[in-house]
Backbone bond lengths (Angstrom), bond angles and torsions (degrees), N, CA, C in turn:
res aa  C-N    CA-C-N  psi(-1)  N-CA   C-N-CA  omega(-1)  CA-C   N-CA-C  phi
1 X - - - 1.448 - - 1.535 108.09 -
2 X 1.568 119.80 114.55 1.266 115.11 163.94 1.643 132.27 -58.96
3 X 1.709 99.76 140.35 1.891 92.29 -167.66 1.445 92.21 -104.66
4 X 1.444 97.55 174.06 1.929 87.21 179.83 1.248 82.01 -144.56
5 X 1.404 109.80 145.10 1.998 125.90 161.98 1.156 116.91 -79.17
6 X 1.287 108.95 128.35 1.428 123.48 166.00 1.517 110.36 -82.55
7 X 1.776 118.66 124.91 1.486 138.95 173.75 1.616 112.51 -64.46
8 X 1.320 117.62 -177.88 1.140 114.54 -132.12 1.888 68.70 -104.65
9 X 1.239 116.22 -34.10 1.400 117.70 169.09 1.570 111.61 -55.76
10 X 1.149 132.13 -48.11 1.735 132.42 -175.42 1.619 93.51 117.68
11 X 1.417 122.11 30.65 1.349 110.72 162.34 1.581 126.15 -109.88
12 X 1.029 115.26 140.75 2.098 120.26 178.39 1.262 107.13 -90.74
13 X 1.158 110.16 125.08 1.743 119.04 148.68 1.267 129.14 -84.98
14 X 1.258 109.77 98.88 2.102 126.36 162.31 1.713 108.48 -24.21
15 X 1.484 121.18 109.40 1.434 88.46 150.09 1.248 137.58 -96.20
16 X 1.351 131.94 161.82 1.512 130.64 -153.29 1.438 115.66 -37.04
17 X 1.598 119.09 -38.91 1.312 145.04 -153.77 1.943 83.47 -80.33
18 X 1.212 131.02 -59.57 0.928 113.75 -171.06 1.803 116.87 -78.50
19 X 1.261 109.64 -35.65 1.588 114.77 -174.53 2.091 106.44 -64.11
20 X 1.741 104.06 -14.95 1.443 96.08 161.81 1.660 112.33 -98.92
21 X 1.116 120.24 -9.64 1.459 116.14 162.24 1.451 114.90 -71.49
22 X 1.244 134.14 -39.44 1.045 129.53 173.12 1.542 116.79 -66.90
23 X 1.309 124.98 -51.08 1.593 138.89 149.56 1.296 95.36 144.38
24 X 1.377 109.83 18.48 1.784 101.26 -176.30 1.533 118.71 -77.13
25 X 1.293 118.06 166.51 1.369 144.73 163.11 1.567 113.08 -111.73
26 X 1.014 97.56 169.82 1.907 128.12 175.47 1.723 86.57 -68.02
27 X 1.595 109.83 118.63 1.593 115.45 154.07 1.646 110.13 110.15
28 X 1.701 102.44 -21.17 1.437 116.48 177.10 1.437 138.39 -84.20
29 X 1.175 135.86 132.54 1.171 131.14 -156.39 1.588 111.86 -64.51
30 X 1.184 105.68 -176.41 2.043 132.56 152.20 1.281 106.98 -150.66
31 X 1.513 116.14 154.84 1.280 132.09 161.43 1.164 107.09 -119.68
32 X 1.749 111.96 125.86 1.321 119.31 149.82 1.572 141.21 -75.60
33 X 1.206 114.04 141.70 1.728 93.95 -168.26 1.755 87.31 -129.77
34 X 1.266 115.05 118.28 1.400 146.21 164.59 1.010 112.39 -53.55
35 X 1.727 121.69 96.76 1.502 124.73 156.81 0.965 131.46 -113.25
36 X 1.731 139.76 158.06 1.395 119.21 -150.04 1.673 116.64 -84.57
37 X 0.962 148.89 -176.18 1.060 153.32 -130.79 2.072 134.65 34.68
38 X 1.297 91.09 13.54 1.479 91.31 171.09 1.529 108.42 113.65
39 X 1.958 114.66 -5.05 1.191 111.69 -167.50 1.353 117.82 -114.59
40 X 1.160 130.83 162.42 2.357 131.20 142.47 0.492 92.43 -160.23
41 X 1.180 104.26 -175.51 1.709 148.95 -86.72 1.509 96.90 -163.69
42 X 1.413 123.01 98.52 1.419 117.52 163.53 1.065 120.72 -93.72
43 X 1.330 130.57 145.55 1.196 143.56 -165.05 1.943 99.32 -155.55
44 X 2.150 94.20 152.07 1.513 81.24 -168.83 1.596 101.78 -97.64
45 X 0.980 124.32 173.83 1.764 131.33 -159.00 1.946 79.20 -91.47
46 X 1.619 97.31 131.81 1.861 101.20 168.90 1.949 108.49 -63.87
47 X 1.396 123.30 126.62 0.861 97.13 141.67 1.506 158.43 -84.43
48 X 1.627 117.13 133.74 1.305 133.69 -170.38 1.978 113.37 -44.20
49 X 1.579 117.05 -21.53 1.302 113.92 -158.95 1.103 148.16 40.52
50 X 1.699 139.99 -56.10 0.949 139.07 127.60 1.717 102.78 100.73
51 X 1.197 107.11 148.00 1.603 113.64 -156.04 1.243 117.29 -47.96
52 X 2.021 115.03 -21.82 1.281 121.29 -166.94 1.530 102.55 -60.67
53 X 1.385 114.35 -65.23 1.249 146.13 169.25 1.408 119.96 -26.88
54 X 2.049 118.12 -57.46 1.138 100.95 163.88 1.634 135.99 -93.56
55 X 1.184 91.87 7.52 1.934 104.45 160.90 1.280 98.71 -63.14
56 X 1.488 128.21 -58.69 1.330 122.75 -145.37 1.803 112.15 -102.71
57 X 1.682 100.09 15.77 1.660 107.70 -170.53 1.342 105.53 -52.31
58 X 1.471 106.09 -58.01 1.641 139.39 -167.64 1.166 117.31 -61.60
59 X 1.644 121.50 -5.04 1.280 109.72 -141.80 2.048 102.39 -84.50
60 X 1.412 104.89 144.99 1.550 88.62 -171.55 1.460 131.29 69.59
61 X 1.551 116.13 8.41 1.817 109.59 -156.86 1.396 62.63 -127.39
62 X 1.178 155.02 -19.43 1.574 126.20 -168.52 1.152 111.97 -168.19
63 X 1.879 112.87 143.30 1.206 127.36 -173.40 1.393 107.62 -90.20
64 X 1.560 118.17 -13.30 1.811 108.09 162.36 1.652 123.90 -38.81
65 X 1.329 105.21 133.73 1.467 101.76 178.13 1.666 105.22 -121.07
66 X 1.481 118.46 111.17 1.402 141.05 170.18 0.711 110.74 -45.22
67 X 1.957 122.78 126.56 1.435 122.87 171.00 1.617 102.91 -87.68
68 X 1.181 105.38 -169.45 2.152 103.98 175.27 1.642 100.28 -69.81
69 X 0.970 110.96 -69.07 1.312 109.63 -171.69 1.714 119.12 -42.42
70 X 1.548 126.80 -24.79 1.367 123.70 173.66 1.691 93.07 -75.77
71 X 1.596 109.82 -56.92 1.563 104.43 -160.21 1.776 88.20 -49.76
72 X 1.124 145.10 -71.43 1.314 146.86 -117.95 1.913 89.79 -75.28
73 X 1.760 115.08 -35.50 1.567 114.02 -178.73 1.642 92.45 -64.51
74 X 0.999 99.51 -58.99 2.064 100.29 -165.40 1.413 103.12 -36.60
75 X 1.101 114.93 -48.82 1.328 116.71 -154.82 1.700 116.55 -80.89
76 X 1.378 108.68 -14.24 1.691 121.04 178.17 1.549 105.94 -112.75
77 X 1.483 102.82 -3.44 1.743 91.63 147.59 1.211 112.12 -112.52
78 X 1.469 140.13 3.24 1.766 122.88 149.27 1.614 82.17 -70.63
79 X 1.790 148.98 -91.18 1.081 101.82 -112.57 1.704 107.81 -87.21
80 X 1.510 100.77 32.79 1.701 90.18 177.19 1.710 106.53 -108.40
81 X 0.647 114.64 34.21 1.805 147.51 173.41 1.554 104.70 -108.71
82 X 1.028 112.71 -42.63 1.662 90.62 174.30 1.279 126.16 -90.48
């Protein structure tokens, strides 16, 4: 089990091996969940995405061109994901 040091500030550093097990990136959250005896449970926060994000998923990866009716499916299965 990897240990991690706490800074003189009260902050931990991830190492890589774990911040890709978790699925994280640089800027992305975790939630801790507090259980009794001194321990939790980290887990990484889902990201929300948000319209910026899936306008711009596609951008350059494909010469398909979306009619209304695909954009309008795509778009009510991102927001039925959140």
């Amino acid at each position: 089990m990897p240990a991690l040091t706490i800074t003189a500030k009260g902050q931990l550093t991830f190492r890589k091996e774990i911040l890709q097990h978790l699925g994280l990136k640089h800027g992305e959250k975790i939630k801790l969940d507090l259980i009794p005896g001194g321990k939790c449970i980290i887990q990484a926060v889902k990201r929300t995405g948000g319209m910026r994000a899936f306008i711009g998923c596609l951008a350059n990866k494909t010469k398909k061109v979306l009619n209304i009716e695909e954009i309008n499916e795509a778009t009510q299965k991102a927001w039925a994901k959140k």
